[in-house]
MIKOLRO-806265 format. One line per 3 residues: number of its first residue (from 1); their letters; for each residue x, y, z of N, C-alpha, C, O. Coordinates in steps of 0.02 Angstrom, whole numbers, always signed. Layout:
N
NUM	A	X Y Z X Y Z X Y Z X Y Z | ...
***
This chain:
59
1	XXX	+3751 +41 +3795 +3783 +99 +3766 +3852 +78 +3740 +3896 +50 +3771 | +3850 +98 +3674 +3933 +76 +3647 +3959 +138 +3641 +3925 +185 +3621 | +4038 +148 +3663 +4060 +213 +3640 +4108 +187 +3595 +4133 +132 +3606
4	XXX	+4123 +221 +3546 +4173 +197 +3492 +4219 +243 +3480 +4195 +288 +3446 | +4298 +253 +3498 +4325 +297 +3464 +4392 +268 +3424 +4403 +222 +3464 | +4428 +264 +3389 +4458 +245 +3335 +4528 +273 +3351 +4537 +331 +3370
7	XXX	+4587 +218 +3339 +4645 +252 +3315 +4674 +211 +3274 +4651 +157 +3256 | +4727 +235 +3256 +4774 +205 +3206 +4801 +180 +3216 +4846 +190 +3257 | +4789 +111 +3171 +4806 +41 +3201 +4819 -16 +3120 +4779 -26 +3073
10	XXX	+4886 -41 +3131 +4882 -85 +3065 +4820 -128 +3042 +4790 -138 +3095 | +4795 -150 +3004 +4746 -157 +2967 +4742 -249 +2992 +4696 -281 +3018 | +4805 -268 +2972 +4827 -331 +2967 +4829 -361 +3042 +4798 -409 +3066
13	XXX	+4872 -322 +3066 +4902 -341 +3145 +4860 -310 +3190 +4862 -335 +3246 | +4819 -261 +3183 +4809 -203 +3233 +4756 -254 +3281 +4749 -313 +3263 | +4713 -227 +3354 +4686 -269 +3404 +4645 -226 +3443 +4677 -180 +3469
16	XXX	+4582 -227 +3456 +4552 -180 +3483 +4552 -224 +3556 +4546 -285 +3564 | +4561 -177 +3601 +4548 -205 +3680 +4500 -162 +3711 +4518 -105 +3725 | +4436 -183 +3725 +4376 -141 +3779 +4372 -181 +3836 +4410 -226 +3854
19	XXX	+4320 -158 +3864 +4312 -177 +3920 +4235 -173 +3933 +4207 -118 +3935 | +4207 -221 +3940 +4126 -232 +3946 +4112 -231 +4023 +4151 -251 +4067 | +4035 -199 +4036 +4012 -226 +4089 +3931 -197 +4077 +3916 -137 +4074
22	XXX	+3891 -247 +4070 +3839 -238 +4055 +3827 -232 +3988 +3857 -261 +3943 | +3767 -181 +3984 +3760 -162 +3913 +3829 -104 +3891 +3837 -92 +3832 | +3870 -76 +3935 +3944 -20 +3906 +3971 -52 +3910 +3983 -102 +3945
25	XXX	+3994 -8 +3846 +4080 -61 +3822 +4134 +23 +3816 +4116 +71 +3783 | +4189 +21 +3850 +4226 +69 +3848 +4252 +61 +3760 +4241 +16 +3719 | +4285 +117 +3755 +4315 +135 +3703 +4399 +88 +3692 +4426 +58 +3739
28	XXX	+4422 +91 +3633 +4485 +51 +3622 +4526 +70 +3692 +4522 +131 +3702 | +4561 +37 +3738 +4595 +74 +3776 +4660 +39 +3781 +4686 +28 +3836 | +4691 +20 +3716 +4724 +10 +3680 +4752 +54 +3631 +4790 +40 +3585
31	XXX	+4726 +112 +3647 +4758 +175 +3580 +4792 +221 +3603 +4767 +249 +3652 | +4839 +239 +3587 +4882 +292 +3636 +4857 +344 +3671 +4797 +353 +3665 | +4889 +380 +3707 +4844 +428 +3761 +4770 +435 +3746 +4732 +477 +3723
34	XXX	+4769 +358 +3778 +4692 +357 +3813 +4736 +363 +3893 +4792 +341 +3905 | +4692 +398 +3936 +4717 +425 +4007 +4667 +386 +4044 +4697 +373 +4096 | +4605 +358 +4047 +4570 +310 +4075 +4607 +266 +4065 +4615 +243 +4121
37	XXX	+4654 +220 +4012 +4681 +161 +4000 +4730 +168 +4015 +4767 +129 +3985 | +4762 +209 +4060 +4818 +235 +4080 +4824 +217 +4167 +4854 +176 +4200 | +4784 +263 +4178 +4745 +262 +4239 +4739 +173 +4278 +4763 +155 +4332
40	XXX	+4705 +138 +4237 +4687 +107 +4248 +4746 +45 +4234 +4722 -11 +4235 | +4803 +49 +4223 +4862 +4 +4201 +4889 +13 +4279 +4889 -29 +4324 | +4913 +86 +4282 +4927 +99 +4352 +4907 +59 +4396 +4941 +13 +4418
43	XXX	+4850 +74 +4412 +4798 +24 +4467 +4818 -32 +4451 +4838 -61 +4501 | +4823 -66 +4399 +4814 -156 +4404 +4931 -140 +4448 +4950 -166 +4501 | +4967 -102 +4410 +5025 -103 +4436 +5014 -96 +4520 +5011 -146 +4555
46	XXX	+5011 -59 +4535 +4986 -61 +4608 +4987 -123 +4654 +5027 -150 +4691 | +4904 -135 +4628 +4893 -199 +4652 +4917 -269 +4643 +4893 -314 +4677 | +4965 -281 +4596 +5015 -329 +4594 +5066 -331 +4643 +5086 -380 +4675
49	XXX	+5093 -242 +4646 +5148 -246 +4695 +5112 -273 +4768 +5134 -311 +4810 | +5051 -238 +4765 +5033 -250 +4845 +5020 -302 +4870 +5023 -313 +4931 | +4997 -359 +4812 +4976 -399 +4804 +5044 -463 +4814 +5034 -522 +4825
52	XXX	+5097 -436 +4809 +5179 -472 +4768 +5161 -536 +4708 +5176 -596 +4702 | +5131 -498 +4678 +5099 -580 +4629 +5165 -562 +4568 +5185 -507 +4547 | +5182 -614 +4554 +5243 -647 +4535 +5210 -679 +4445 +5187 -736 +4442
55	XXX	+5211 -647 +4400 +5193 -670 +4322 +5254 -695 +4307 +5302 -657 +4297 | +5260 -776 +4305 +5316 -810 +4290 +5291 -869 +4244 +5256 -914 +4268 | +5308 -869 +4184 +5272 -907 +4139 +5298 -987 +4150 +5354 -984 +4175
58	XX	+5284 -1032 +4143 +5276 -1108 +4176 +5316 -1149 +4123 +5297 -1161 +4066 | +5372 -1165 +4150 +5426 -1195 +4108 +5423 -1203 +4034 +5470 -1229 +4004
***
């Protein structure tokens, strides 16, 4: 199942980000108030803190 929904996005630069698992593929969740892609930013924030994982890019 593909769901497809569309926003406005430069032509040139613009970047679609989904998320697969199986045969579904979520929608851009990369487009502004998407609230699942919202939702789900939260959570990964969360679990970093809980996690204390440290994104420090390598000299």
């Amino acid at each position: 199942m593909l769901v497809k929904q569309g926003c406005a996005k430069s032509v040139s630069f613009g970047t679609t980000t989904t998320i697969r698992l199986g045969n579904q593929q979520s929608q851009d969740i990369s487009c502004p108030g998407n609230g699942k892609a919202q939702r789900l930013d939260n959570d990964i924030i969360a679990i970093v803190k809980a996690l204390n994982v440290v994104n420090v890019p390598k000299g």
